[in-house]
PAFI-326531 format. One line per field, with one value per residue: x, y, z of N, C-alpha, C in turn; residue in three letters; residue number from 0. Coordinates in steps of 0.05 Angstrom, whole numbers, plus 5000, padded with zeros to 4 digits. Atoms other than C-alpha are relative to their C-alpha. Example, Ala and Ser with C-alpha at 12.3 -4.5 7.8 and 13.67 -1.06 7.14 Angstrom:
% residues 2
nc1 <- [5018  4984]
nc2 <- [4976  4976]
nc3 <- [5000  4999]
cac1 <- [5246  5273]
cac2 <- [4910  4979]
cac3 <- [5156  5143]
cc1 <- [5018  4985]
cc2 <- [5024  5022]
cc3 <- [5000  5014]
type <- [ala  ser]
seq <- [0  1]
//
This chain:
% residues 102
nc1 <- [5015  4993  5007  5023  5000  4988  5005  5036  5007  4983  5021  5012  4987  4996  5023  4998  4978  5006  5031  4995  4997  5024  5019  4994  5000  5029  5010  4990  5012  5018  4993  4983  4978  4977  4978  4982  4985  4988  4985  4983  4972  4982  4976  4977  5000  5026  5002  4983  5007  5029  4995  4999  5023  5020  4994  4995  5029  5008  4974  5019  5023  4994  4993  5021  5017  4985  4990  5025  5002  4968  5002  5023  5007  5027  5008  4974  5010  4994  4982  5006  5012  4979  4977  5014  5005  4978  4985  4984  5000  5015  4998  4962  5005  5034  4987  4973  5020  5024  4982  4996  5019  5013]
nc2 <- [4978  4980  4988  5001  5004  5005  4973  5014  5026  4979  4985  5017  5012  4982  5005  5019  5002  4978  5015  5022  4984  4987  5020  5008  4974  4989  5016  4996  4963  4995  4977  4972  4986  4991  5017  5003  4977  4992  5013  5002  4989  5003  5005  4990  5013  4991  4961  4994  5018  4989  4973  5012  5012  4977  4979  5012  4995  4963  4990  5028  4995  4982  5017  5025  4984  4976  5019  5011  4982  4997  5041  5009  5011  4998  5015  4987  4995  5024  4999  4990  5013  5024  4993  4995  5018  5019  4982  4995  5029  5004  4989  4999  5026  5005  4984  5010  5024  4992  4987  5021  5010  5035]
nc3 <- [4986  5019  4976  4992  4982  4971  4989  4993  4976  4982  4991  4981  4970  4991  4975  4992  4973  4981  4984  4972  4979  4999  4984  4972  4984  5003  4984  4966  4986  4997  5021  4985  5029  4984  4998  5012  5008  4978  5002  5018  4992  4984  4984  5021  5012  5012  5002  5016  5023  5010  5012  5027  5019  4993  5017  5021  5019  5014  5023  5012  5020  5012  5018  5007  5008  5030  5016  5019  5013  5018  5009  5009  4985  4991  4969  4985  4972  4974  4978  4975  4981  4994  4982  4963  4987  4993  5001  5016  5011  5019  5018  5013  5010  5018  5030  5024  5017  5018  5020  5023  5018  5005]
cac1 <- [8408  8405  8421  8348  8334  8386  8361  8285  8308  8355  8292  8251  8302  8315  8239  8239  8304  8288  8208  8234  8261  8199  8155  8187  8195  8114  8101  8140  8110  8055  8040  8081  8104  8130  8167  8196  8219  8254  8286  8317  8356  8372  8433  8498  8511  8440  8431  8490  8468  8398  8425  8461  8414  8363  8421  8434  8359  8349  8422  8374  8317  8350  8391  8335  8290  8341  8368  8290  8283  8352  8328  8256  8243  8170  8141  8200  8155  8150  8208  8178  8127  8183  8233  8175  8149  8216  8270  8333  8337  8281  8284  8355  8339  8269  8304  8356  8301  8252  8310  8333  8272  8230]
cac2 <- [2525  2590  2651  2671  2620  2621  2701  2660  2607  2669  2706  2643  2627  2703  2700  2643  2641  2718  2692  2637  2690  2737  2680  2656  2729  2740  2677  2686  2767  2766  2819  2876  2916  2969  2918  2889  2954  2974  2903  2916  2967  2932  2929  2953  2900  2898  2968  2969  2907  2941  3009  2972  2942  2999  3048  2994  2986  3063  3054  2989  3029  3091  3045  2995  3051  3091  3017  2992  3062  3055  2965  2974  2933  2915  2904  2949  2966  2903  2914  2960  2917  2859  2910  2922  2858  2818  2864  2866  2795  2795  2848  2852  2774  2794  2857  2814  2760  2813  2847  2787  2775  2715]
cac3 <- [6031  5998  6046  6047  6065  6127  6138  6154  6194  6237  6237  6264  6321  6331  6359  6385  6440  6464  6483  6517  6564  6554  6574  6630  6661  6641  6673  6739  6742  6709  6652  6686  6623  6676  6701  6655  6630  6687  6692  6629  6665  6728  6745  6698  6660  6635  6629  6587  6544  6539  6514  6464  6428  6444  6403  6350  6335  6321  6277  6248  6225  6203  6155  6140  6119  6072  6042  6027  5995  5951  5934  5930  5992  5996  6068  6092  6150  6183  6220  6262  6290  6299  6333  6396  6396  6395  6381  6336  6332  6295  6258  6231  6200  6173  6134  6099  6087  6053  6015  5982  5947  5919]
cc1 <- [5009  5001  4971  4990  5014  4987  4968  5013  5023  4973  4979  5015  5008  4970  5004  5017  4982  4966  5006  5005  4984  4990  5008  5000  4969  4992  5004  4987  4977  5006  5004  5019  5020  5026  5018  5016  5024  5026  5020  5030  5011  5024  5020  5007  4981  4992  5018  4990  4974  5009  5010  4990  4984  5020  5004  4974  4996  5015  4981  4984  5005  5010  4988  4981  5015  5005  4978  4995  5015  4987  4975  4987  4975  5002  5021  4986  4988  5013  4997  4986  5020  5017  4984  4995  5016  5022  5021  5011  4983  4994  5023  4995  4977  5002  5005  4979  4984  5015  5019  4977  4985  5027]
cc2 <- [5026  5024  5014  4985  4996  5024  4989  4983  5020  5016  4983  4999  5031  5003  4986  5001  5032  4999  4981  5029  5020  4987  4997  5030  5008  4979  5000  5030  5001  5019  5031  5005  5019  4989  4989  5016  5007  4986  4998  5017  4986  5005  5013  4987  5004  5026  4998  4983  5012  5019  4997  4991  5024  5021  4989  4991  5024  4998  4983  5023  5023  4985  4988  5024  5021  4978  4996  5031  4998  4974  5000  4978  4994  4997  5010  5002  4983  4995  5017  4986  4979  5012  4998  4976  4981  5016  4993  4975  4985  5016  5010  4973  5003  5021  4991  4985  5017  5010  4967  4992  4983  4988]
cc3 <- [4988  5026  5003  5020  5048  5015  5012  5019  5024  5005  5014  5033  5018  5020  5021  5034  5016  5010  5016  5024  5009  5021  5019  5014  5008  5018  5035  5006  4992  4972  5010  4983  5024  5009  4991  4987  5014  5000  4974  5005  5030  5014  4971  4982  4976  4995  4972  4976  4989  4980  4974  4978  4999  4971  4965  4981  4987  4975  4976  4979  4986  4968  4980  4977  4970  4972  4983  4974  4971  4977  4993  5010  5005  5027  5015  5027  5021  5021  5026  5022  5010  5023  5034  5004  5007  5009  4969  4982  4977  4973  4977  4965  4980  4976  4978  4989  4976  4969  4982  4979  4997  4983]
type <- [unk  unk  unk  unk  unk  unk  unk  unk  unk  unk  unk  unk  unk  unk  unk  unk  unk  unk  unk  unk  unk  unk  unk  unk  unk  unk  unk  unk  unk  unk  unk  unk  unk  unk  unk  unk  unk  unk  unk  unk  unk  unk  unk  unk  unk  unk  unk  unk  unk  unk  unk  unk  unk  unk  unk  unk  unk  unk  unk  unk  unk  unk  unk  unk  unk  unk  unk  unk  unk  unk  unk  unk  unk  unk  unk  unk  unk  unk  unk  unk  unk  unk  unk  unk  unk  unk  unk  unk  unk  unk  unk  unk  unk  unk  unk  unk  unk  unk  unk  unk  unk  unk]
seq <- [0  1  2  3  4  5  6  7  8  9  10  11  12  13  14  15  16  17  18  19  20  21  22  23  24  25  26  27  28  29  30  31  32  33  34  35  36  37  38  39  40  41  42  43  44  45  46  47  48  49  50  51  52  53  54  55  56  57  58  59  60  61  62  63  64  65  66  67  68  69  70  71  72  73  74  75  76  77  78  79  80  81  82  83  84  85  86  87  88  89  90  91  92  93  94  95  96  97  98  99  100  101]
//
């Protein structure tokens, strides 16, 4: 296994696990974006784990965006759509995958 490949099969399962928990939340509420927003801050814990991620995406695409610039990253801007519709999990994995190459 070459790490490409591993940065693809981390970017499959990075979907993957955080939709299970999507889904099930969309399923039990319904499609209540407010809601789910909200619930991201809950309580302290969550809050805190949100914010985290939330400041380590931003650090993500500042990074992501200077590196593809530097490497000659095609498709650098995939990561944006990946960071909203999944998040960091997906987009972190789908970086390294593109930046390695064919």
């Amino acid at each position: 296994m070459t790490v490409r490949h591993f940065y693809l099969g981390m970017a499959i399962a990075g979907t993957l696990v955080p939709w299970l928990f999507f889904g099930s939340f969309f399923a039990q509420q319904g499609p209540d974006i407010p809601l789910f927003l909200k619930s991201l801050f809950a309580n302290g814990p969550a809050g805190g784990f949100s914010a985290d991620v939330l400041i380590s995406l931003i650090v993500f695409w500042v990074w992501s965006w200077r590196d593809a610039a530097r490497h000659g990253v095609a498709r650098w801007w995939l990561v944006l759509p990946a960071s909203f519709l999944v998040g960091l999990s997906l987009a972190l994995p789908l970086y390294l995958y593109l930046r390695e190459g064919d």
